[in-house]
NUDREN-712943 format. One record per residue (C-alpha): residue number from 1; x, y, z. Coordinates in steps of 0.1 Angstrom, whole numbers, padded with zeros to 4 digits, always signed. Example, Ala and Ser with C-alpha at 12.3 -4.5 7.8 and 13.67 -1.06 7.14 Angstrom:
<pts>
PT     i       x       y       z
PT     1   +0123   -0045   +0078
PT     2   +0137   -0011   +0071
</pts>
This chain:
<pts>
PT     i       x       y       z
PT     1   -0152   +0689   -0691
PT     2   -0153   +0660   -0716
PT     3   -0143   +0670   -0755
PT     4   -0168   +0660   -0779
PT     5   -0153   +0633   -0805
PT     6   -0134   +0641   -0836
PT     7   -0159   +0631   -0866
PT     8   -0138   +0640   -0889
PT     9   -0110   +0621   -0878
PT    10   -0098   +0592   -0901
PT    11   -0103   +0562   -0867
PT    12   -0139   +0575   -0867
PT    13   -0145   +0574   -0907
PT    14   -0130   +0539   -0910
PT    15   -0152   +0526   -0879
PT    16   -0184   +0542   -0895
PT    17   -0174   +0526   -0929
PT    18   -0171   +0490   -0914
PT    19   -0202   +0494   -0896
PT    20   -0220   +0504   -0931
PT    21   -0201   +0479   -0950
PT    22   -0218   +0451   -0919
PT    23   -0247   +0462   -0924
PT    24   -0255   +0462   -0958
PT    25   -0240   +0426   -0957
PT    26   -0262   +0415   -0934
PT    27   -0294   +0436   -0953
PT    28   -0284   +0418   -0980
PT    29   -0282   +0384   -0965
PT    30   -0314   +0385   -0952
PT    31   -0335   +0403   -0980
PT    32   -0320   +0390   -1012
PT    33   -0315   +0355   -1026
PT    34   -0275   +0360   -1015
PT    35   -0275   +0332   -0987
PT    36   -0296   +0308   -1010
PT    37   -0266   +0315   -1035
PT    38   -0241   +0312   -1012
PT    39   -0249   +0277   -0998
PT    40   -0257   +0264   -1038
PT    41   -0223   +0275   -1042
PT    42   -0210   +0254   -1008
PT    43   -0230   +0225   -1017
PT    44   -0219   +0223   -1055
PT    45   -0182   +0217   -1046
PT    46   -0193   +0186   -1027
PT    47   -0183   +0158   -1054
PT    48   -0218   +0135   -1062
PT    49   -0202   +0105   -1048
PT    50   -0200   +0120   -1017
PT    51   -0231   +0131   -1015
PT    52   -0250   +0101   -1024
PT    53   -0227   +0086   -0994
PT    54   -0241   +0110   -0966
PT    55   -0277   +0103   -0979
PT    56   -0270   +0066   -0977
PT    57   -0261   +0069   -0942
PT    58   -0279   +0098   -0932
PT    59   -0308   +0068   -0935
PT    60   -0292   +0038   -0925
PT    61   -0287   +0059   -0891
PT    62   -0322   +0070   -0889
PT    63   -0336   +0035   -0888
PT    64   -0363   +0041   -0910
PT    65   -0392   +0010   -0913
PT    66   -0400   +0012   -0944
PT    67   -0440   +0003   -0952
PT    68   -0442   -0027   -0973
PT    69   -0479   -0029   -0977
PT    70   -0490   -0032   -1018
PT    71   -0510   -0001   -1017
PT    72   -0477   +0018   -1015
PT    73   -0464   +0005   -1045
PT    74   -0480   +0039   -1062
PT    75   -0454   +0056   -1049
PT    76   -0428   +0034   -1061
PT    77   -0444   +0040   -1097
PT    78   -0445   +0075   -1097
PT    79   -0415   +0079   -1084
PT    80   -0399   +0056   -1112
PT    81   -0419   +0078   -1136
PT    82   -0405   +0112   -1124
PT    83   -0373   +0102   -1131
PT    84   -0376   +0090   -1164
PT    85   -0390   +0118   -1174
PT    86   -0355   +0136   -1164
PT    87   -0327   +0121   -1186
PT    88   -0302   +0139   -1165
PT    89   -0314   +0114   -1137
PT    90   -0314   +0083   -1155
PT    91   -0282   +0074   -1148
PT    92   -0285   +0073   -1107
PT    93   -0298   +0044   -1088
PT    94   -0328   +0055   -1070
PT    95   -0352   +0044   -1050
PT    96   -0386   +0052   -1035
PT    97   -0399   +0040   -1000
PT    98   -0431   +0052   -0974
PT    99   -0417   +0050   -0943
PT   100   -0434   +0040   -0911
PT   101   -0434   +0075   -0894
PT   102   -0455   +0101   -0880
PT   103   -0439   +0130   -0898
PT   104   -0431   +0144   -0932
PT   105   -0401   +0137   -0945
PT   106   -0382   +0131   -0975
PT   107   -0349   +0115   -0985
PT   108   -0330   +0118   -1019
PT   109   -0304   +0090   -1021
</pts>
């Protein structure tokens, strides 16, 4: 005949306790802003020089074509415009391109 488990036992309490404690943390990740905080966190450590460095070659390594034609230039304007309009931007180099793609896409370098 098999014994029926000890519930009350303190093995069974702390095994019950981590599998609330998982599961609210996963509840948590999934249903609250948490993960969206976590990786802002992760990302902020990441010095701006750096950064600008992966977007650099994140694009040299795609091999973009950029489009060149004058009817593009818009984009070049309003892009210019948009960041003037931020002074915490102002001090960046940036640049504004259409490439020569079938897909959506978006680079900030």
């Amino acid at each position: 005949r098999r014994s029926e488990p000890d519930l009350s036992s303190a093995g069974f309490k702390k095994q019950a306790f981590l599998v609330l404690l998982v599961a609210c943390f996963v509840a948590a990740w999934f249903l609250t802003p948490l993960s969206d905080l976590v990786a802002g966190l992760v990302v902020a450590q990441i010095p701006f020089s750096h950064d600008v460095d992966i977007g650099l070659e994140a694009v040299r390594q795609a091999g973009y074509r950029y489009r060149t034609d004058r009817k593009y230039d818009a984009v070049k304007r309003i892009g210019k415009h948009l960041v003037a309009g931020k002074p915490e931007l102002a001090g960046f180099q940036w640049e504004f391109h259409v490439i020569h793609e079938d897909f959506v896409n978006a680079f900030a370098y």
